[in-house]
Every structure is written in C-alpha cells, then in structure tokens.
N, C-alpha and C positions, 0 to 999 in steps of 0.2 A: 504494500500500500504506500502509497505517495505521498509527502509532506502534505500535497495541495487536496489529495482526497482526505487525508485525515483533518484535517482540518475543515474544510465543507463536511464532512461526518460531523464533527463536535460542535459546527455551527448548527447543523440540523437538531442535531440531541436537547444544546442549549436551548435552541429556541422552544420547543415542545417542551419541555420540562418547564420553562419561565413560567411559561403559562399556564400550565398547570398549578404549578404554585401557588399563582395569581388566584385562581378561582378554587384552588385550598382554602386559603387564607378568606377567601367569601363565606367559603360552606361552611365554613369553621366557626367563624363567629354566627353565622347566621345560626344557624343548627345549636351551639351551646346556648346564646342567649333565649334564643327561641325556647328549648328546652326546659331550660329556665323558670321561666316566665308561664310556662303550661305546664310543667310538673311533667317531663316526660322522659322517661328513664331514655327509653328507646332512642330517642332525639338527640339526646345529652354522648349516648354510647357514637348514635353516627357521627356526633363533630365531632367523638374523640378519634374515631375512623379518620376521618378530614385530615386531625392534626399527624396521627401515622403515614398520612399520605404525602402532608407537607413536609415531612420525614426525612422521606423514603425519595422526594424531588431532592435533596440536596444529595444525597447518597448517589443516586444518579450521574448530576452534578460532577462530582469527585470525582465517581467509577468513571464515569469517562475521560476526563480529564486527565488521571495518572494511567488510564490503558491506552492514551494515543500518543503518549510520552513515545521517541523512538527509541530501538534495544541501544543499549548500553552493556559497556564490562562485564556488570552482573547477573545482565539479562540480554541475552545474545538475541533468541527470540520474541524479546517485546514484553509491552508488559499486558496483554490482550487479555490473561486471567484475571488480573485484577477487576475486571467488568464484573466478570464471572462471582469475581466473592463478593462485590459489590450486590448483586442481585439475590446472593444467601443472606446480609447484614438485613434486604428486604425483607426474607420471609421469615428470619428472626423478629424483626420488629412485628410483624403481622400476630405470628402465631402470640406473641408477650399480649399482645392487646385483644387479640381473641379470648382469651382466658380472664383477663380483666372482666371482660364485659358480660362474659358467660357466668363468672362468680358473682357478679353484683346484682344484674337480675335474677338469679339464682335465690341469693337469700333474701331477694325482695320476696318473693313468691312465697317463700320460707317462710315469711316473718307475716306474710298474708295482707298484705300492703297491695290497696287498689287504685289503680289513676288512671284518670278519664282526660285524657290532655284536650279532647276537644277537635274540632274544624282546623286551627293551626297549622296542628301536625299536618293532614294534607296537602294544605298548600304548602310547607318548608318541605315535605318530602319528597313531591311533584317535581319543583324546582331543581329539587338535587337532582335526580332521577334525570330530566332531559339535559341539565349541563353535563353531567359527568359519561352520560353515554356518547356527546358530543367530543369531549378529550377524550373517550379512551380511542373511540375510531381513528382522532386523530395520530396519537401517539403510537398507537398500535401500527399504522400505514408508514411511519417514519422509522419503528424498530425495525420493521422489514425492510425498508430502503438501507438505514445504514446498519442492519445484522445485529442491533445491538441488544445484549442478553439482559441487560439491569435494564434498559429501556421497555421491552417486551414486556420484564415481569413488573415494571408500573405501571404500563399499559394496565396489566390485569389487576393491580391493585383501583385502578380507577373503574376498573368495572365494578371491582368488590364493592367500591362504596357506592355505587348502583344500585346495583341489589340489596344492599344493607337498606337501603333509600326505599327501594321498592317493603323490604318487610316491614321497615318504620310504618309507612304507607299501609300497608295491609291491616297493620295490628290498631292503627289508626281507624280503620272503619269496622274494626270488629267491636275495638272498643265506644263504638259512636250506636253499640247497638246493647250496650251494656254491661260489656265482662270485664272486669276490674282487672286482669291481668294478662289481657291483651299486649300491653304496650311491654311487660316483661317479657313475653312469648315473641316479642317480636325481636327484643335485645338479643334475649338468646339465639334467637336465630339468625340474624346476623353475624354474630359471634361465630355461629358454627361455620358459616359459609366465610368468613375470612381464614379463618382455622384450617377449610380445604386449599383456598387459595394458595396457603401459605404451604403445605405441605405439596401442591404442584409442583410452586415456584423452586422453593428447598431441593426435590428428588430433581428438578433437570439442568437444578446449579452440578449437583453431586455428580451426572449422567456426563456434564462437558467437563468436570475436573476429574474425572476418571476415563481421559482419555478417548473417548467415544468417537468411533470414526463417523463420517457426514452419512447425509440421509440418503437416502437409495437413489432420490432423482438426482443428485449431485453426482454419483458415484456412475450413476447410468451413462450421463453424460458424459462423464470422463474417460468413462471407457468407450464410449462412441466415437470421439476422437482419435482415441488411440487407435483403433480397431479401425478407421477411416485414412490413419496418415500411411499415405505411399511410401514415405521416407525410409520406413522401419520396415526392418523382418517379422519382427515380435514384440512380445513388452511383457512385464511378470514385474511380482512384489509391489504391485500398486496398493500403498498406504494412504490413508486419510485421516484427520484429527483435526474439532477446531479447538481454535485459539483464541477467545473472546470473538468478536466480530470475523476475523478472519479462519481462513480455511487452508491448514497446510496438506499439502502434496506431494507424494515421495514417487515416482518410479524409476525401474529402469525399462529401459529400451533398448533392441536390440537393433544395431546397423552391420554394415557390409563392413568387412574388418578392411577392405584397402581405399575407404573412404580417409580424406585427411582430417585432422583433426578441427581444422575451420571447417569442411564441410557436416563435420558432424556436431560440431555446435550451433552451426545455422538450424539443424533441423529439430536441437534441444530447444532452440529459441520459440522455433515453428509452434513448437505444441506448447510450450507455455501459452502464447499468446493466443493458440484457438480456443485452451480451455480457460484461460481469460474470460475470452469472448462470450464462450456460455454460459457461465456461471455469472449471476447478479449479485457476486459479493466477492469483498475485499478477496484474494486468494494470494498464498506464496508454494511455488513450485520447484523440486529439487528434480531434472529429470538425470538418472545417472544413465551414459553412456555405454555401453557393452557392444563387443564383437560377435555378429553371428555366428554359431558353430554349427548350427543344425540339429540341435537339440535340445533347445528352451522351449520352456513350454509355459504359454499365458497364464500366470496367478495372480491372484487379488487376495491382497494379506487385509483390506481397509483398516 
C-alpha cells in the first residue's frame, strides 16, 4: 500500500468516524436526559450505549492511525494488526456495558420496581433508530472501501445501538399498555443483543490474529490468474493471510529455467499487478521464482 493510498484510507476512516461521534454525543445527551426526566431505565441504559459508542469512535480513531504508520525496525511488516486489536478493545468495551445494563434492570425487576416513562420514550427512540441506521450504512460502505476491521466492527456497534433503540421502543409501547416492567425487559434486552454483538466482533478479531488465510473469493481469484498467466509452467504453495486492512500473498511460480533473470522478474511483476487488479483491497505480494523441472505440481497451502 502506498503512502498516498494510506492516507486517502485514514482520510476516509477519519471522516466517518467524526461523525459518528458527532451524532454520539447527540444520542447521548438526548437519550440520558430524556431518561431522566421520564424515569426510564431503558433510555438511560441506551445513552449509556451512545457513550460506549463515542468510545469505541476514538478507539477507531487511534487503531487506524498507529496501523497506517509505515513498517519500521521493529515491525518489518507494518503495523496493520494493530486495527485488529483495536477492534477486540471494541468488543471488550461492548461486552463490560452489556453486563452493566443486564444487572441493573435485573435487580430493578428484582426489587419489583415499575415505570411507565410515557409517549417520550417513543419519540427519543424513533429518532435514535433512523439516525443510527443512517451511520451505520454509512460506515459500514467505507469499512469495505478501505478493508478496515475496527471500522467494520463500529459499523456494527452502530447498528447495536439501533436495535437497543428499537427494544427501548418496543418496551415503550408495551408499557403504554400497562406492564410496569416493560421498560426493564427492554434494558435487558438490549443488553443481551450488545453482548452478541460483542462476542461476533471479539471471535473475528481472534479468526485474523490467528492467522486466517483470505476468503474463498479472494483466493478464487488468485488463483485465476495464476492459472490464466502464459508466463508460467506452474505455480504451488500459494499462501494467504490478512494483515489488518491488507492482504498478504506468498507464491511461487514456476518458469523456463533458460529464461534471464530480468525476464523472469518482468513476469513476477506481471502477476502482482493482475492480482492487484482484482482484488478491491490494499494487497502485498511475494511471488518466489522457480525453475521448471517437470514435476511440480499446483498446491495451495492459503
């Protein structure tokens, strides 16, 4: 990846995140005060959602910031995982505040404590509900443009506080029909659905720090090229792994052994640049050179 691409990346990141922040810091006060002022546990728990979200934007923030740093001494290949942990500190914060909010309406219920927050809730829950489905489409469209893992999993944290919005909502009109513990039934249920979120986000931080080769249609591709370049005899030990946003690539390739050594770097260059081409994200390519002998045979280690 290119000084000038990482950079337009971290312009893109920043800006989606900004704003999101921005309309954090709405929901947030909106949603606590609101809460507030209606007695409504539920309300109170989503702007504490809001504030894990305005959180989780600086975290963002950071993770991309120190992962488009270029490799250094210590870091030959980059610091692209850092995204990666960056997006586990998310589902740590998620799962912390899931449990919060799951224990409090808990012993609300416990303790047989009933609130009728009223019409309010509605309307502050409504409002969440169509801003935040608005960011997360956004955000979500820009993780996929520039690959980014902590971006992606705020994307989904922005849904969470969607649907947390939506159960506020829900528990809101049950309780407009009399049941005094509606509005805790809605806490908890919020709670629970950040709690999965957070346990996604967590297993596909774990899935790219343990090395996990890329997805099938990346791999597909890759070997379509291969399998399409005239250049080569053969090709075997094709690897894959990402690395934060990017995607590294290992083969070797098999050429005519009385090729010169400039001719057979032209044709290492070749196939970088085709699977460049296909692939819609950052990639670094190691293709290793080898002599035909007439007896390799195509493997795919990914």
């Amino acid at each position: 990846m290119t000084i000038l691409q990482m950079s337009e990346r971290q312009k893109k990141i920043r800006s989606i995140t900004l704003w999101g922040a921005l309309l954090n810091i709405f929901l947030m006060i909106l949603k606590i005060i609101s809460g507030i002022l209606i007695k409504s546990s539920a309300l109170i728990a989503d702007g504490v959602h809001s504030f894990s979200d305005l959180a989780t934007d600086f975290i963002v923030l950071i993770g991309a910031r120190l992962s488009d740093r270029p490799p250094d001494e210590n870091h030959p290949y980059g610091h692209g995982k850092l995204e990666t942990i960056a997006s586990q500190l998310i589902a740590l914060v998620l799962f912390i505040i899931s449990i919060g909010l799951i224990w409090t309406a808990g012993t609300s219920v416990y303790r047989r404590e009933h609130i009728f927050p009223g019409f309010m809730v509605l309307v502050v829950a409504s409002v969440s509900v169509i801003l935040k489905e608005i960011i997360f489409f956004l955000t979500r469209k820009i993780s996929r443009i520039t690959g980014s893992a902590a971006l992606y999993a705020n994307a989904w944290h922005h849904r969470s506080d969607s649907l947390s919005s939506v159960a506020v909502l829900i528990g809101g009109v049950v309780s407009l029909f009399g049941w005094g513990h509606a509005d805790q039934v809605a806490a908890i249920v919020v709670g629970s659905m950040i709690m999965g979120v957070a346990g996604k986000i967590f297993f596909e931080g774990l899935v790219e720090l343990s090395e996990h080769s890329a997805d099938g249609e990346s791999i597909g591709k890759i070997e379509k090229v291969l399998s399409e370049e005239k250049g080569i005899s053969s090709w075997h030990a094709l690897r894959t792994r990402k690395l934060g946003a990017e995607l590294c690539v290992d083969v070797h390739v098999l050429v005519n052994p009385e090729l010169s050594v400039q001719e057979s770097h032209d044709i290492s260059v070749k196939i970088e640049g085709k699977i460049k081409k296909e692939l819609s994200k950052p990639v670094s390519i190691l293709v290793h050179i080898e002599p035909y002998s007439g007896n390799k045979q195509k493997e795919t280690v990914i």
